[in-house]
C-alpha positions as CSV (number, residue, x, y, z in Angstrom):
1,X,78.8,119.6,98.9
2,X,76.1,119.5,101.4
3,X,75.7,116.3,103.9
4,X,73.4,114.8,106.1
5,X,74.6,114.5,109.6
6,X,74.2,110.1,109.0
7,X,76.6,110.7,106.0
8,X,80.3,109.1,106.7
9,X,82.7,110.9,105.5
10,X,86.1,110.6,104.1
11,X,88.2,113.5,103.1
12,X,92.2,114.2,102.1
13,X,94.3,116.1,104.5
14,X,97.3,118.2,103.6
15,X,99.2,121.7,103.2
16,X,97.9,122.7,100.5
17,X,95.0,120.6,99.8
18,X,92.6,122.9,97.0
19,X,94.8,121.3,94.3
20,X,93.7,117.6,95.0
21,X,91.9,115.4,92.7
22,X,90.9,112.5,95.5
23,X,87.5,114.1,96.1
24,X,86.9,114.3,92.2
25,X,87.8,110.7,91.9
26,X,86.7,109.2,95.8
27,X,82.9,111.4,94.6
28,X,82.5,109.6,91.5
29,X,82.8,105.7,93.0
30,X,80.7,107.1,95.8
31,X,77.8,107.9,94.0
32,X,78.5,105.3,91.0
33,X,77.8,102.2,94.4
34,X,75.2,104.9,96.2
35,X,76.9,105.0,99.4
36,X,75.8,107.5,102.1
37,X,79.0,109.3,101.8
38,X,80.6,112.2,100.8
39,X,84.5,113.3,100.5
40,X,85.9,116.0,101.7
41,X,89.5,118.1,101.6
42,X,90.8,119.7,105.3
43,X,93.2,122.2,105.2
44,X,95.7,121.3,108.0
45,X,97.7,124.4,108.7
46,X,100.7,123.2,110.9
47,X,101.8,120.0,112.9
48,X,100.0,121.0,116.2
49,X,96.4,122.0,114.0
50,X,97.1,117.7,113.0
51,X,97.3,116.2,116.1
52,X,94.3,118.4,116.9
53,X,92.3,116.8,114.2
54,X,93.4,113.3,114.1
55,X,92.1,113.2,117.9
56,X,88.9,114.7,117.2
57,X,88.7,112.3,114.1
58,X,88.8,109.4,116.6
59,X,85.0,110.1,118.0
60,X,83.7,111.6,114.4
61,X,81.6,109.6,112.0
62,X,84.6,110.8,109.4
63,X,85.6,107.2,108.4
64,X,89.3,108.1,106.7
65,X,91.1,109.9,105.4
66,X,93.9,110.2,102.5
67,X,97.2,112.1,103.8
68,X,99.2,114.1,101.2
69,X,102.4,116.3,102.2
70,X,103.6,117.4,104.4
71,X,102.1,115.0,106.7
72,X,103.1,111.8,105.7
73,X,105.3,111.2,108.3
74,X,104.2,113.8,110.5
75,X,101.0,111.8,111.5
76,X,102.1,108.5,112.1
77,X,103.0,108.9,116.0
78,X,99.3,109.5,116.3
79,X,98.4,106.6,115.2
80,X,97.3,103.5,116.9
81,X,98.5,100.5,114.5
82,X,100.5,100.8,111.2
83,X,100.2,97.9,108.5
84,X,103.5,96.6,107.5
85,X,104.1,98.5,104.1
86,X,103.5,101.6,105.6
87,X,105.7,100.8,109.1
88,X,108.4,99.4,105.9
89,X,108.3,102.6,104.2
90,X,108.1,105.1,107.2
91,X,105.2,107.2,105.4
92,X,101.2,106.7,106.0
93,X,99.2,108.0,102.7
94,X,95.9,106.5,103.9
95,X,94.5,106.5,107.3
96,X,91.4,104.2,108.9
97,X,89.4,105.3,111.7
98,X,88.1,101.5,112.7
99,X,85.4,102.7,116.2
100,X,88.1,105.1,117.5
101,X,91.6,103.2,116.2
102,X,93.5,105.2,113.8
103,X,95.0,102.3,111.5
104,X,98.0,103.6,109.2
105,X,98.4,102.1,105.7
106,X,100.5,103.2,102.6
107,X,99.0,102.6,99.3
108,X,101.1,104.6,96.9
109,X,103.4,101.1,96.8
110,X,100.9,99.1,95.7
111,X,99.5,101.9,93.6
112,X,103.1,102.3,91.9
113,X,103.6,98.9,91.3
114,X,99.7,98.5,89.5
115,X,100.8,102.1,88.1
116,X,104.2,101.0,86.2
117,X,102.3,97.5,85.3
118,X,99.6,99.3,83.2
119,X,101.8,101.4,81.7
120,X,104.8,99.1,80.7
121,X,103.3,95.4,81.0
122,X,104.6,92.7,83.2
123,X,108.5,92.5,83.3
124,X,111.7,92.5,85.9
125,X,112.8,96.0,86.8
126,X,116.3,95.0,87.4
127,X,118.6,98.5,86.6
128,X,116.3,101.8,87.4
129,X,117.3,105.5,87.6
130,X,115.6,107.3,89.9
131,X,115.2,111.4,89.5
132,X,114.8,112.9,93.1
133,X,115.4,112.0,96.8
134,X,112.2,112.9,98.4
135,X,109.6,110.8,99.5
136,X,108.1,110.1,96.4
137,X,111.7,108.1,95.3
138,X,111.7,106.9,99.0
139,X,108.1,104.9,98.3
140,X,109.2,104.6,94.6
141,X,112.6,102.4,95.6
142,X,110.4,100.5,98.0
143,X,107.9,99.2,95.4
144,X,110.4,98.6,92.4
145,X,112.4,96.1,95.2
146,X,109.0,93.6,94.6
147,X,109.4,94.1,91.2
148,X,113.0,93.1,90.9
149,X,114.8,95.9,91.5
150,X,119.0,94.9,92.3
151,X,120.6,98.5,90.7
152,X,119.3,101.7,91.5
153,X,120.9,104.9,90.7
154,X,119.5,107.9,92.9
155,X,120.1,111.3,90.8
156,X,119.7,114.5,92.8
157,X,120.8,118.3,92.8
158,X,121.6,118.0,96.6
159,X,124.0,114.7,96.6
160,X,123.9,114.5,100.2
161,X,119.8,114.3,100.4
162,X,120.6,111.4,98.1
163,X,123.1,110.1,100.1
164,X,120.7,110.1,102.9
165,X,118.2,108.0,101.2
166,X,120.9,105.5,99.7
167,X,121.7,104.9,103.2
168,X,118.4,104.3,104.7
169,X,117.6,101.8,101.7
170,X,121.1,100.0,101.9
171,X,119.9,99.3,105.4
172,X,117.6,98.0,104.6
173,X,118.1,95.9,101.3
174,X,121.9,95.1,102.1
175,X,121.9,93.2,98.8
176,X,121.1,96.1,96.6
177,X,123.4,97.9,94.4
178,X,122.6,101.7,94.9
179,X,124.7,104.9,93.7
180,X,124.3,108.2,93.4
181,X,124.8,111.3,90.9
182,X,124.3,114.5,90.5
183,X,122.0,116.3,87.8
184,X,124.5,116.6,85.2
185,X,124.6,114.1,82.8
186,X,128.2,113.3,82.0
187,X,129.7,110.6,80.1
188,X,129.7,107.8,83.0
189,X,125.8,109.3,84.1
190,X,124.4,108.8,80.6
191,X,125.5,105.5,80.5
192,X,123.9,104.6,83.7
193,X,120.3,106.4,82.0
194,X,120.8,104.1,78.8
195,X,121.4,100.8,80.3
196,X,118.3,101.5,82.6
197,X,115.3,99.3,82.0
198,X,113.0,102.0,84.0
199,X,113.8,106.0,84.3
200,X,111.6,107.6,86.8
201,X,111.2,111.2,87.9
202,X,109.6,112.2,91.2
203,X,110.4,115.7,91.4
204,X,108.3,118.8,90.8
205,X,110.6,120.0,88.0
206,X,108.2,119.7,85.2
207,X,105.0,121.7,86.3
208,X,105.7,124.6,84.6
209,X,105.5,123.1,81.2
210,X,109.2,124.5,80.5
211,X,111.9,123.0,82.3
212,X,113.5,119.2,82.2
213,X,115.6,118.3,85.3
214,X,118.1,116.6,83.0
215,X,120.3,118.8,81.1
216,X,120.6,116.0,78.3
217,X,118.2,113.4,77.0
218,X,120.8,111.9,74.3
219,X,120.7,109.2,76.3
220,X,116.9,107.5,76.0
221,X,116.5,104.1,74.2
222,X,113.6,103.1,72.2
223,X,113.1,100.1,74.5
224,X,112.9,101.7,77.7
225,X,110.7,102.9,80.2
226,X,110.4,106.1,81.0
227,X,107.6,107.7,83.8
228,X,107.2,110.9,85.3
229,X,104.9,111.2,88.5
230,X,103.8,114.9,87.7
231,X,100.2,114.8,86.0
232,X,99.6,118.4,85.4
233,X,101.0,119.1,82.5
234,X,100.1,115.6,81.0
235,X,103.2,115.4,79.0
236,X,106.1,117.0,80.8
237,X,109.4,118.2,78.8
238,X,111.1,115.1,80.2
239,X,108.6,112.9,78.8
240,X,108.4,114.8,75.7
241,X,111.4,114.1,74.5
242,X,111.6,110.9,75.7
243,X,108.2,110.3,73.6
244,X,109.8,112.0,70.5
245,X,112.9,109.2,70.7
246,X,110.4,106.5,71.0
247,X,110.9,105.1,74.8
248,X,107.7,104.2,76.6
249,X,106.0,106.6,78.3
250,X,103.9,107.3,81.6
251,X,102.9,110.2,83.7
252,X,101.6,110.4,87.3
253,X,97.5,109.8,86.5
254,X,98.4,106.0,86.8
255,X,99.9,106.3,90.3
256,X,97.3,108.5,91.8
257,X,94.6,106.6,90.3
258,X,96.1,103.0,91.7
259,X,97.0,104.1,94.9
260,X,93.2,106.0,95.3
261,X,91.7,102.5,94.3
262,X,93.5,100.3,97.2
263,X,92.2,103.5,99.7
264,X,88.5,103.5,98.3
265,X,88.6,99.7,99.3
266,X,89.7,100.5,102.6
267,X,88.0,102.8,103.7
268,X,84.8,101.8,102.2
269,X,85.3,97.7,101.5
270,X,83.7,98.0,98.1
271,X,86.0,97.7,95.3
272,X,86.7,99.9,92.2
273,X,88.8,99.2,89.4
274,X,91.8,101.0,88.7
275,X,90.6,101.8,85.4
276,X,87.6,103.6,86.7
277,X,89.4,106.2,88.9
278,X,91.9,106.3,85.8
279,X,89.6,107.6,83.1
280,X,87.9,110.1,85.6
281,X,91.3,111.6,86.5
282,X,92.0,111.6,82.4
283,X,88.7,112.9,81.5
284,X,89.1,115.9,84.0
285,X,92.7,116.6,83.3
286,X,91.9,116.7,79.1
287,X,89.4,119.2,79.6
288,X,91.6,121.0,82.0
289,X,94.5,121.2,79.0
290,X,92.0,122.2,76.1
C-alpha cells in the first residue's frame, strides 16, 4: 500500500506479524469513513529493535498501533500512561500515540466480553473451565470476573504455569474459587467440564486441523458454552465435537473482531460496529477454507 507523507498511520507490531488480519479489517473501516489513513504491519525482531521503535513512534505521524505477542508485556515500561484495564491485566494490546505520549490500553477484555455476548446471549458465567495458562487465559479470567465469574478451573499440561496464574488471580480476586488440573480428563476433571456453564480454550492446539487438547469430550452438555479462540481452522476438533453433541459454539473471529472495534475507536474516534469488522474477518477466512 502506498501513502502520502500527510497520511496517519496505524499499524500492528509483533513477532511474527505477516499472519495478522488487523490491517485487512483496520483497511476496510478506513476507507468505508474516507480517512487519510492507511494500516500497516512492523516486524519487530527482538526486545531492543521495540524500544527502538516505540521512541521513534513518539515524533512520527504513526498514530497507534495494535501489539500482538510477544510484546504484550514487553512494551509497557515504555510507555507513558496505562488505562486501568490494561495496568489490571498487566498486558497492553493497543497503544496511543496522543502528540508524543504513548497511552497503553487493553482491549481484548472488552473485546471478550462483546465476543462471548454475541455468541451465547446475555447470561452469568458463574462455573468456567479454562484450557491454557498463557496470556490469552490470563485476559480471558479477567473479563469473565465482570461477567460473574466465582469458579474457575485452570487446565494446563504444565500444572505449575497454571499454578502460577491461579496465584496471580487469587491475589487478586481473594473471593474466587480457582483450581487447577492437568490435561487428562479423569473422573473428578470431567465432572468439573460438565458442570461448567462456559468451556474456553486459549491454546494453539487446534491449528493443525488434527489434534484436540482434551483427550475426552464425553463430557459436553447440550446447554453449554463452548468457545475456542483459534480462528484458523474455523471449526477446530475441539469445537467439532462439541458441535456434533449439540453445546453452543464459538471460535476466535468474535474476539478479534470485538477487541479491533474498541482500537479503531481509539485510535481514530470514529466508531465501527462489531459486526462490521466481524463479517470482513468471516468473509476473508471462508474464502480462505474453500
Amino acid at each position: 500500500m502506498s501513502t502520502h507523507k500527510s497520511t496517519t498511520l496505524l499499524g500492528v507490531i509483533g513477532n511474527p506479524v505477516k499472519h495478522s488480519l488487523s490491517p485487512l479489517m483496520h483497511n476496510a473501516a478506513i476507507r468505508q469513513l474516507g480517512l487519510p489513513m492507511a494500516y500497516l504491519p512492523f516486524h519487530i525482531d527482538t526486545e531492543a529493535d521495540l524500544a527502538g521503535f516505540l521512541a521513534w513512534m513518539k515524533g512520527s505521524n504513526l498514530r497507534g498501533v495494535n501489539v500482538t505477542v510477544p510484546y504484550k508485556e514487553a512494551v509497557i515500561p515504555h510507555l507513558d500512561e496505562l488505562d486501568d484495564r490494561a495496568a489490571q491485566v498487566g498486558a497492553v494490546n493497543t497503544i496511543v500515540n496522543e502528540n508524543g505520549r504513548l497511552k497503553g490500553y487493553n482491549t481484548d477484555l472488552p473485546g471478550i466480553q462483546v465476543a462471548i455476548r454475541d455468541a451465547f446471549g446475555e447470561q452469568s458465567y458463574e462455573r468456567v473451565v479454562v484450557i491454557g495458562a498463557g496470556g490469552a487465559a490470563k485476559g480471558v479470567a479477567h473479563a469473565l470476573v465482570d461477567m460473574g465469574l466465582s469458579t474457575l478451573c485452570i487446565l494446563n499440561r504444565n500444572q505449575d504455569r497454571a499454578g502460577e496464574l491461579s496465584k496471580s488471580l487469587q491475589e487478586m480476586y481473594p473471593s474466587l474459587d480457582i483450581s487447577v488440573a492437568g490435561l487428562h480428563v479423569d473422573s473428578a476433571l470431567k465432572d468439573r467440564l460438565a458442570t461448567a456453564s462456559l468451556v474456553i480454550q486459549t491454546t494453539s492446539v487446534g491449528m493443525d486441523s488434527l489434534t484436540n487438547p482434551l483427550d475426552d469430550m464425553s463430557w459436553v452438555q447440550t446447554d453449554q458454552a463452548v468457545m475456542d479462540i483459534i480462528y484458523a481452522p474455523l471449526e477446530t476438533p475441539f469445537l467439532q465435537v462439541a458441535a456434533d453433541t449439540g453445546a453452543g459454539i464459538a471460535n476466535g473471529l468474535g474476539m478479534l473482531a470485538a477487541q479491533a472495534a474498541v482500537a479503531f475507536e481509539h485510535f481514530t474516534g470514529e466508531s465501527v460496529s462489531f459486526e462490521a469488522f466481524y463479517q470482513e474477518l468471516l468473509a476473508h477466512c471462508t474464502e480462505q477454507n474453500r
